[in-house]
C-alpha positions as CSV (number, residue, x, y, z in Angstrom):
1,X,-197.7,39.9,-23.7
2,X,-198.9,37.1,-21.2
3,X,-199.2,33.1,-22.5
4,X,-201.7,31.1,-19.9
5,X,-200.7,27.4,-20.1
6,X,-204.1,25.7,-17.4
7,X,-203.5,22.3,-16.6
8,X,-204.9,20.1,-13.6
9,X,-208.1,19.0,-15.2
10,X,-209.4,15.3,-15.7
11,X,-212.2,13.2,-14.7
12,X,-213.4,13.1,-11.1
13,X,-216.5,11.8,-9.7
14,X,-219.0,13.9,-8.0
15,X,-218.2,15.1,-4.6
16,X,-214.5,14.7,-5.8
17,X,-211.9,17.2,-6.3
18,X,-209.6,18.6,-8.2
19,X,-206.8,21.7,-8.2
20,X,-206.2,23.9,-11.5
21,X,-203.4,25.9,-12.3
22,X,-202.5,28.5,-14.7
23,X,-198.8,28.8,-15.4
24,X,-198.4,32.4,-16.9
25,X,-194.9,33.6,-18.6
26,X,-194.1,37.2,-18.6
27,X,-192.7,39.2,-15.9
28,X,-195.7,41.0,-15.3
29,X,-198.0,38.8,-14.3
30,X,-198.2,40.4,-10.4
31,X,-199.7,43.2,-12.3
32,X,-203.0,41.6,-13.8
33,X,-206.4,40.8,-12.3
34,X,-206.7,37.1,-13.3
35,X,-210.1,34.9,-14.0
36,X,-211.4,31.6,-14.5
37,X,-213.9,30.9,-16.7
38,X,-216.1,27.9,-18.3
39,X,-217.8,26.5,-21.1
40,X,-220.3,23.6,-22.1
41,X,-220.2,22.9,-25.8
42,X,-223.5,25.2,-27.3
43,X,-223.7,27.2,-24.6
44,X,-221.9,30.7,-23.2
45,X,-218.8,30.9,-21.5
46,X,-219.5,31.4,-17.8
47,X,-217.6,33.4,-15.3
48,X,-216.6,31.2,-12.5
49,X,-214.0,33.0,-10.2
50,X,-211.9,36.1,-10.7
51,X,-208.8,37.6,-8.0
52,X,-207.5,41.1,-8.2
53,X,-203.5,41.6,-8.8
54,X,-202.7,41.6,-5.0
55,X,-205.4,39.2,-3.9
56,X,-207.3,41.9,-2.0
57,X,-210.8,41.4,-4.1
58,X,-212.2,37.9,-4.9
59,X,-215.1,37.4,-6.7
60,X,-217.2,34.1,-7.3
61,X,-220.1,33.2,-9.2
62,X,-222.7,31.8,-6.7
63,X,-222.9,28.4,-7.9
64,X,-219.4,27.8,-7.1
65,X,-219.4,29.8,-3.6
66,X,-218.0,27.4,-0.4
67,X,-216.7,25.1,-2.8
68,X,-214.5,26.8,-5.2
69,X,-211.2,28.4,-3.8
70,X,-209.0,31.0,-6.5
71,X,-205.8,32.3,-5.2
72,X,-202.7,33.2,-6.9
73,X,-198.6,33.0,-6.5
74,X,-197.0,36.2,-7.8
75,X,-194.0,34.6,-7.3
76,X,-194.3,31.2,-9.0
77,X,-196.3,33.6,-11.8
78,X,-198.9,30.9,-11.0
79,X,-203.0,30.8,-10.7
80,X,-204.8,28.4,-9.0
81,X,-208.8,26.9,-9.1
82,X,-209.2,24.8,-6.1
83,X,-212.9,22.9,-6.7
84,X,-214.3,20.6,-4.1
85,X,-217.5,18.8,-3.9
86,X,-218.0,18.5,-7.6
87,X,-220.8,18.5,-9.2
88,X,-221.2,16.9,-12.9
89,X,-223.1,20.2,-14.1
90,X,-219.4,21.6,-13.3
91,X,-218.6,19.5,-16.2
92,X,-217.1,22.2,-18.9
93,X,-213.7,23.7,-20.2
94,X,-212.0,25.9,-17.9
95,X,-209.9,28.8,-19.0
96,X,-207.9,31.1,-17.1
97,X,-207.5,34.7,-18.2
98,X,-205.6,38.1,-17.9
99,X,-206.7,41.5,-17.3
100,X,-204.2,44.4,-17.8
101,X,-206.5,45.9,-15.2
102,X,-205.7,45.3,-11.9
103,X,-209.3,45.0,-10.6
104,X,-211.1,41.5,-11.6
105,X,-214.3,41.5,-13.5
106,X,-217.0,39.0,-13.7
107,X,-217.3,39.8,-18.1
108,X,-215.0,38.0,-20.6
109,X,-214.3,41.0,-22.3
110,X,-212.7,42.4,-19.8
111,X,-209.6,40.2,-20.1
112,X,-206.7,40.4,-22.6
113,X,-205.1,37.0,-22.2
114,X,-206.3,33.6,-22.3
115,X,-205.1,30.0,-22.0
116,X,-206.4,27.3,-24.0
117,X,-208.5,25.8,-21.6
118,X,-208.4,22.3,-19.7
119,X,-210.9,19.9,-19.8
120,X,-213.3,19.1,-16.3
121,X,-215.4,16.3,-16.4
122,X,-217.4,14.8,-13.1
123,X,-219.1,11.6,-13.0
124,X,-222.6,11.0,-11.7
């Protein structure tokens, strides 16, 4: 069992930045491929970044590429989103998520775990 706790979100304005973090509990967290996902109110969630258990593989979705950094600290059983240059249709929810896999994934349902999500909001 893994509980995702995000936090770091806020209001920016565009060309702004801001750093998100997922604190996980558990003592297994080293083991899990971990994502970050979004989602506008009415539409889909949308992968945005995903990191394998080690760090090796990291995977964007091309709207966010050169901007958006993922890493992770196995040791501080911590995720991180680092976004710059904003953009307000980056306005959305952002979740963070666990797969018991250890390769990431692009799809939603490939995760187990996720944390109740932190609101982004940039200003034109």
């Amino acid at each position: 069992q893994v509980q995702l706790v995000e936090s770091g979100g806020g209001l920016v304005q565009a060309g702004g930045s801001l750093r998100l973090s997922c604190a996980a509990s558990g003592r297994t967290f080293s083991t899990y491929a971990m994502g970050w996902f979004r989602q506008v109110p009415g539409k889909e969630r949308e992968f945005v970044a995903a990191i394998a258990w080690n760090g090796g593989s990291i995977y964007y979705t091309d709207s966010v590429k050169g901007r958006f950094t993922i890493s992770r600290d196995n040791a501080k059983n911590t995720l991180y989103l680092q976004m710059n240059s904003l953009k307000p249709e980056d306005t959305a929810v952002y979740s963070c998520a666990a797969s018991s896999s250890t390769i990431p994934s692009r799809y939603s349902q490939s995760y187990d775990y996720w944390g109740q999500g932190t609101q982004v909001t940039v200003s034109s």
